[in-house]
C-alpha positions as CSV (number, residue, x, y, z in Angstrom):
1,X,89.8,107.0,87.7
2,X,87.3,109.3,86.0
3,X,86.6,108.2,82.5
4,X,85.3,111.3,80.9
5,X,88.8,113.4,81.7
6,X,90.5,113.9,78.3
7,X,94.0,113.5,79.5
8,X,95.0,110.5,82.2
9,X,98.1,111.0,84.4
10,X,99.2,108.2,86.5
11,X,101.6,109.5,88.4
12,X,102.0,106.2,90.3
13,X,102.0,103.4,88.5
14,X,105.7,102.3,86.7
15,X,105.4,99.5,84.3
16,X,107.8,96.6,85.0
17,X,110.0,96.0,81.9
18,X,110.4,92.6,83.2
19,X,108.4,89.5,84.8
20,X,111.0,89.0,87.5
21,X,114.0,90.8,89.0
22,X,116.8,90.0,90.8
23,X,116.7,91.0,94.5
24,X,119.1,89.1,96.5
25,X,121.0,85.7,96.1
26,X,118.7,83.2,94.2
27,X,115.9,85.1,95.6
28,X,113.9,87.0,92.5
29,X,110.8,90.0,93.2
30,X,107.9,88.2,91.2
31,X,105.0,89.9,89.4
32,X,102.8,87.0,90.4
33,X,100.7,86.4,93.2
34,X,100.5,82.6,95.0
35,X,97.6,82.3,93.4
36,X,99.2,82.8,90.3
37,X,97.3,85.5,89.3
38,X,99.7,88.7,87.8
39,X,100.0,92.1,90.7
40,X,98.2,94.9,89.3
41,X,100.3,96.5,86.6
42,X,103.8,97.6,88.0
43,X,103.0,96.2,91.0
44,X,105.3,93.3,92.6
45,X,105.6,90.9,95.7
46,X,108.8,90.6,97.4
47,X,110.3,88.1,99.4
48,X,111.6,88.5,102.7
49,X,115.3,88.2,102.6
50,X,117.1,88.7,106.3
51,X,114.1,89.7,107.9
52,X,113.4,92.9,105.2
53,X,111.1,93.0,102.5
54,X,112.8,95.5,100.0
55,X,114.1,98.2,102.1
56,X,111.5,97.5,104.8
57,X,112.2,95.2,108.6
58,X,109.5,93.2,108.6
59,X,108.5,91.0,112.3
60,X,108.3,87.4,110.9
61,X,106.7,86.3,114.1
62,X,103.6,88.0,113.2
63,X,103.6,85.6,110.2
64,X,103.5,83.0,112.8
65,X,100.5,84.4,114.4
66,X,102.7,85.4,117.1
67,X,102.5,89.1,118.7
68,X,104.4,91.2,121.1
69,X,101.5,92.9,122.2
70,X,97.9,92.8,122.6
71,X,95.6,89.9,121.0
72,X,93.1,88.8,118.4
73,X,89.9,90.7,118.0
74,X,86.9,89.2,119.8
75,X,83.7,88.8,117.3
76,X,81.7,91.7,118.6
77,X,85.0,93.7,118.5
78,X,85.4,92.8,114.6
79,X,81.4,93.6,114.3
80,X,81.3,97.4,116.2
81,X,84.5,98.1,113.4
82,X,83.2,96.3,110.9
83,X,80.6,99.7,110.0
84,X,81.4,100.8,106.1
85,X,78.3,100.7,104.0
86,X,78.8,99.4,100.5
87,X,77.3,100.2,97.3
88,X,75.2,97.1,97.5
89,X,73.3,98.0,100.8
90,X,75.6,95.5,103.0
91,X,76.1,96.8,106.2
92,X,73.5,100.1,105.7
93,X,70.8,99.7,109.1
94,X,67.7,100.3,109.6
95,X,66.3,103.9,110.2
96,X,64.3,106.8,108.5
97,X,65.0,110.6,108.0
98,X,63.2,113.4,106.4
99,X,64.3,116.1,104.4
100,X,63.1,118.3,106.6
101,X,64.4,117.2,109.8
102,X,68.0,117.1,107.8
103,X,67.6,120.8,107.2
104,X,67.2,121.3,110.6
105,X,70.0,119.2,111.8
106,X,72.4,120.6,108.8
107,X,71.3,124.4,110.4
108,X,73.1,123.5,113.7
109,X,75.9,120.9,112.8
110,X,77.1,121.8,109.6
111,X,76.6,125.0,108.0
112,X,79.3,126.8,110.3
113,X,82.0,124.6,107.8
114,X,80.0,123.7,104.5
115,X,78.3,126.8,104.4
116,X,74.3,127.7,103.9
117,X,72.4,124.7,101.8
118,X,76.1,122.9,101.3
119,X,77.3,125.9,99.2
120,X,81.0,125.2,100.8
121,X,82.7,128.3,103.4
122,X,86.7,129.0,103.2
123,X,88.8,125.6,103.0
124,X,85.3,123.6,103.6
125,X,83.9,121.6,100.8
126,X,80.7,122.6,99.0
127,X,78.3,119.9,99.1
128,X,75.8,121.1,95.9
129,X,76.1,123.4,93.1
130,X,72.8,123.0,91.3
131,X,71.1,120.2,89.9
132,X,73.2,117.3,89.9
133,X,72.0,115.8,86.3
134,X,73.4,119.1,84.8
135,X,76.1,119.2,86.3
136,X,77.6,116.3,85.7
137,X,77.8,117.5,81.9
138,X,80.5,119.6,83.1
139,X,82.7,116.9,83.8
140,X,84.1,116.6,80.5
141,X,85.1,120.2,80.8
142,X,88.8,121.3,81.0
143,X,90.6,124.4,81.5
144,X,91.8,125.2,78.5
145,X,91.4,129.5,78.7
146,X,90.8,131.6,81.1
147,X,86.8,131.6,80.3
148,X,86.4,128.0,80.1
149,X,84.4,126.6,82.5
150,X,86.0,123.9,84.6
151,X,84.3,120.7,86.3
152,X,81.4,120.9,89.2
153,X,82.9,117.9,91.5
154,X,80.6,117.9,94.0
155,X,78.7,115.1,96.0
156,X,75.5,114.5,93.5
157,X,77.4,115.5,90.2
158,X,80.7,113.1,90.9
159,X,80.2,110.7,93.3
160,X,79.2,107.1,91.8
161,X,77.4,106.3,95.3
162,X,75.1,107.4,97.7
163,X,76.0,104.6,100.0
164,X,79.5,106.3,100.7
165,X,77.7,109.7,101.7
166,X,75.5,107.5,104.1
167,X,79.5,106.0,105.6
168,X,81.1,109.0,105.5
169,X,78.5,111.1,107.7
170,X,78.2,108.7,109.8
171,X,82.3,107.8,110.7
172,X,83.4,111.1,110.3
173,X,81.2,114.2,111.2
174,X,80.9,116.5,112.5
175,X,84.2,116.7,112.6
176,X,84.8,117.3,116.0
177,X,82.2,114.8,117.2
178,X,82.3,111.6,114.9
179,X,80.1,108.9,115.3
180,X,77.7,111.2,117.8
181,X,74.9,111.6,115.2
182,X,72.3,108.7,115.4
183,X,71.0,106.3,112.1
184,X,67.8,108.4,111.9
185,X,70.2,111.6,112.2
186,X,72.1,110.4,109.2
187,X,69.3,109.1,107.0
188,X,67.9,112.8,107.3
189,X,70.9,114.5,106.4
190,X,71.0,112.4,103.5
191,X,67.6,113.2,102.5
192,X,68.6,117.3,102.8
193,X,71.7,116.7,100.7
194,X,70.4,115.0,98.4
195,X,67.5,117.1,97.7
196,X,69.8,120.0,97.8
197,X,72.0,118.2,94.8
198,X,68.1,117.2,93.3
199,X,68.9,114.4,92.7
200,X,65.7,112.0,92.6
201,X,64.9,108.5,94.1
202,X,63.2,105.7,92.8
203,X,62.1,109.2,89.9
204,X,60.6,111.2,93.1
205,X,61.6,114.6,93.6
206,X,62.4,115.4,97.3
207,X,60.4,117.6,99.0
208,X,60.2,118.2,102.8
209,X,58.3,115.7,104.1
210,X,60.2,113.1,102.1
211,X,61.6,110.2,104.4
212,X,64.2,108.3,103.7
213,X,65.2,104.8,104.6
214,X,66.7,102.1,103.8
215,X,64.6,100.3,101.6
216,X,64.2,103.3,99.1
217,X,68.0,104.5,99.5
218,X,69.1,101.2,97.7
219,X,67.0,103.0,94.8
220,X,69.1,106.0,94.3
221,X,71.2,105.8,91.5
222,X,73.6,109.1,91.4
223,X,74.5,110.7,87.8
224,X,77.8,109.8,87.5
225,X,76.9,106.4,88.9
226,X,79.1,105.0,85.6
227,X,81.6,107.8,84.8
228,X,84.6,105.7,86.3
229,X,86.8,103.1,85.0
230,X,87.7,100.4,85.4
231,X,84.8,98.7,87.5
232,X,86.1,98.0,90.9
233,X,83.0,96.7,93.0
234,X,81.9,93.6,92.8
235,X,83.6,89.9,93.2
236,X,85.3,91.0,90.0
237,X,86.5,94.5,90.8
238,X,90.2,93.1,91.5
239,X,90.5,91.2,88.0
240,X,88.9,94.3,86.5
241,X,91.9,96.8,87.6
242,X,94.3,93.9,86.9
243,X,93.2,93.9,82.9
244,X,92.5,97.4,82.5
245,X,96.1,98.5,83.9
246,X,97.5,95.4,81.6
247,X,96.4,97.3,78.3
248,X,98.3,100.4,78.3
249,X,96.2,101.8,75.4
250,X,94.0,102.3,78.9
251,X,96.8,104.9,80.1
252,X,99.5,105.5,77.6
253,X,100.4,104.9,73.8
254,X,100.1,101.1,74.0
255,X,104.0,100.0,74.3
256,X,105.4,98.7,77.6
257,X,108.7,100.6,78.1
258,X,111.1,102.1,80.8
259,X,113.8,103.7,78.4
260,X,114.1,105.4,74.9
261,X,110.5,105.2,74.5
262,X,110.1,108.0,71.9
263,X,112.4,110.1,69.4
264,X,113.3,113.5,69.7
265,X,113.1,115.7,72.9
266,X,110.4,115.7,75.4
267,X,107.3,118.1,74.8
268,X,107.2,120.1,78.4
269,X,102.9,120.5,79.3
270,X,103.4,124.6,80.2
271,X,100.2,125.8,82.5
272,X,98.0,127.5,79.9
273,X,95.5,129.3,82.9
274,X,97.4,130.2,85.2
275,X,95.7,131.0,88.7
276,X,96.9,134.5,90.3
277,X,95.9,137.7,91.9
278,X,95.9,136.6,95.4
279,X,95.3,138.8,98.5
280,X,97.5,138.5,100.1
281,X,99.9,137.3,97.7
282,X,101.1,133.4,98.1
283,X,104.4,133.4,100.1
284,X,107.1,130.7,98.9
285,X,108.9,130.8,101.9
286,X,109.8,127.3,104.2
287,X,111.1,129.0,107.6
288,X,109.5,127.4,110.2
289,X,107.9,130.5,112.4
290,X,109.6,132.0,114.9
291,X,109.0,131.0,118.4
292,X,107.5,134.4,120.8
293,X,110.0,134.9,123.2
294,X,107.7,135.8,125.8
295,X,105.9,131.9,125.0
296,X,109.3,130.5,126.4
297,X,110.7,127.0,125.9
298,X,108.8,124.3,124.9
299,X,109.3,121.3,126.8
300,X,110.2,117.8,125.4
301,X,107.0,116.2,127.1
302,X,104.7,119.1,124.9
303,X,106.5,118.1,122.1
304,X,106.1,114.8,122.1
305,X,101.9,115.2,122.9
306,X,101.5,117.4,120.3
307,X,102.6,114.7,117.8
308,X,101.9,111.6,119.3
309,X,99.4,112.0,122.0
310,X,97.1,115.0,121.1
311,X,95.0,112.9,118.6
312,X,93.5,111.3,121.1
313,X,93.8,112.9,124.3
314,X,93.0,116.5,122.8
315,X,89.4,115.4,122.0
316,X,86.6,114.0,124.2
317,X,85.1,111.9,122.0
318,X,88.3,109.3,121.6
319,X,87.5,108.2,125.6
320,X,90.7,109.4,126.6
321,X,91.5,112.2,129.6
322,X,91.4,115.2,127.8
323,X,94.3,117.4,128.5
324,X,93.8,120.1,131.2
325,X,90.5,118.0,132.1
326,X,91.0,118.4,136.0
327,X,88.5,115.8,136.7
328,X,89.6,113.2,134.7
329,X,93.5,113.5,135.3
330,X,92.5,113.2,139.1
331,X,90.7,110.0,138.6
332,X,93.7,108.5,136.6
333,X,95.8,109.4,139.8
334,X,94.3,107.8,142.0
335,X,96.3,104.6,141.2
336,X,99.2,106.6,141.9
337,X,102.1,108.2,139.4
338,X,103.9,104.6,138.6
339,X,100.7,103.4,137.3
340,X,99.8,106.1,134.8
341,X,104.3,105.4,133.9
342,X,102.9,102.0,134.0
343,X,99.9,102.5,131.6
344,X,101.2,104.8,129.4
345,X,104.7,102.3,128.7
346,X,102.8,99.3,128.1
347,X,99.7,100.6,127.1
348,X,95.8,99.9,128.5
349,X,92.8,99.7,126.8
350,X,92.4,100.9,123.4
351,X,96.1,102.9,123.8
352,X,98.5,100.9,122.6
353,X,101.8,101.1,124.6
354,X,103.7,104.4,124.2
355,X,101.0,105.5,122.3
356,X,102.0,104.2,119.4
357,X,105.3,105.9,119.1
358,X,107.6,102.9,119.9
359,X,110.6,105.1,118.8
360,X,110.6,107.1,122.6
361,X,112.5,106.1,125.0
362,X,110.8,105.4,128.4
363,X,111.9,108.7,130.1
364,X,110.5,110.3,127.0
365,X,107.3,109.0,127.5
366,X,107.2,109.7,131.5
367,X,108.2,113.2,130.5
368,X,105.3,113.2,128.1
369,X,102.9,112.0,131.0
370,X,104.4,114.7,133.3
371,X,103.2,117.3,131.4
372,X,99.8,116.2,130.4
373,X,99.5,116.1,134.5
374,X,100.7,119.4,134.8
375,X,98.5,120.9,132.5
376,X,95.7,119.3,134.9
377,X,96.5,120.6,137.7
């Protein structure tokens, strides 16, 4: 939550009237945790009552520790997942960049979406918008007239970290090749956005031959480093949320209430700027689009790839035969069609069985692989 916004809406969070509530037979919904520690602020545990929790099925057996399918995580498995990078430095590696080199590397993977020196192209976030220090001024800004000046949220004026910028380049881009780009590749992209944003480390400006690492990254602090609340890093982040949320003067007008909690009628917020003018103009309308005639029908096995299966075997990168990859289909088929049925029902390797979808049925699924074989051939 961003501290400097004049107005607060928490759309989410409903503020139990109550400590407990009745749920079902002698069994009560408690605002308390084992530990006896309250849930965060209109949160609440539930029991499980005839194998639901609330309106949810829940498998006791995995409370158990007992699974239908796969089995635990080995320690190196845990440790290649185990990758964010937080605020503290903890799990950041070892490596170097300069600014330079992340120019160069931002020039062929990421202006074609973010758009020359981050300034953002079509539906693609900008990454910088001037000097971070002044920008972050702007944050108290709110649209209150047409010629007011709204927010810059960009990376250096709004986010509290440089540590997630590190995590996020690394897990997730390029975005159609995530985790390809190297330690050093990230620590000089870093550098380049960063000096982009101008924001200084350790009070050095960047300039091209400045190399990053990781012992001077943990010395960046970012201008809006404390322009959130409440605190959550830390051993203390949880019990910080948990008290700020129990003082509703944080979010509200300080009474705890779920009925008749003012006089009068309700003041409707109206939109005072309203955005318009668009070319072409925003259509309203919820028809799905019409199928081309000459496409013809799509088959249930497309279907069901396109939703369940085409996350991972419509992109190299997930380790997965690609669909239409001659090559690799003809290498699955070697262990004839009943093993790919096989494989693709019970699952092998890192897909899980039915990829995921345990709603199909199994000639739904053998459809499914039918077509992806198809499309190879």
């Amino acid at each position: 939550m961003f501290k400097s916004c004049h107005k607060i809406l928490l759309s989410s969070v409903v503020v139990a009237a109550t400590s407990t509530v009745a749920f079902a037979a002698d069994k009560t919904v408690s605002n308390t945790y084992s530990n006896g520690k309250k849930v965060i602020d209109g949160g609440a545990t539930y029991p499980i009552v005839n194998g639901k929790t609330s309106a949810y099925h829940i498998n006791e057996n995995t409370l158990q520790g007992g699974y239908s399918y796969a089995r635990p995580a080995t320690p190196n498995e845990m440790k290649a997942w185990d990758i964010d990078v937080m605020p503290d430095g903890t799990g950041l590696p070892e490596g170097k960049g300069t600014v330079e080199e992340g120019d160069e590397l931002y020039e062929a993977k990421c202006t074609s979406c973010h758009g020359d020196f981050g300034s953002g192209s079509g539906s693609f976030p900008a990454l910088a918008k001037g000097n971070a220090y002044e920008g972050v001024k702007t944050l108290t800004n709110q649209r209150t007239n047409p010629d007011k000046d709204g927010p810059i949220r960009v990376f250096g004026t709004y986010w509290p970290y440089a540590s997630t910028l590190w995590w996020y380049i690394k897990t997730g881009m390029p975005h159609n090749a995530p985790l390809s780009l190297s330690n050093d590749d990230v620590y000089a992209l870093s550098a380049y956005i960063l000096s982009i944003n101008e924001v200084t480390v350790d009070g050095e400006e960047l300039d091209d031959e400045f190399e990053l690492n990781k012992e001077n990254f943990m010395k960046i602090e970012m201008p809006n480093k404390d322009g959130f609340v409440p605190n959550i890093d830390g051993p203390k982040g949880t019990d910080n949320v948990r008290a700020y949320f129990a003082d509703t003067k944080n979010y509200g007008n300080g009474t705890r209430c779920m009925k008749n909690c003012f006089d009068g009628k309700p003041e409707i917020q109206r939109i005072q700027t309203e955005i318009g003018g668009f070319n072409p103009p925003l259509s309203t309308a919820r028809d799905l689009p019409k199928q081309e005639e000459s496409a013809g029908a799509v088959s249930e096995g497309q279907k069901i790839y396109e939703k369940t299966c085409a996350v991972c075997h419509g992109n190299e990168a997930m380790g997965a035969p690609v669909l239409g990859d001659k090559q690799a289909w003809s290498a699955v088929l070697k262990k004839g069609i009943d093993a790919v049925y096989k494989n693709a029902l019970n699952g092998v390797n890192a897909m899980p069985p039915k990829g995921g979808n345990m709603s199909l049925s199994d000639e739904q699924v053998k459809a499914t692989v039918d077509y992806m074989v198809n499309k190879a051939k």
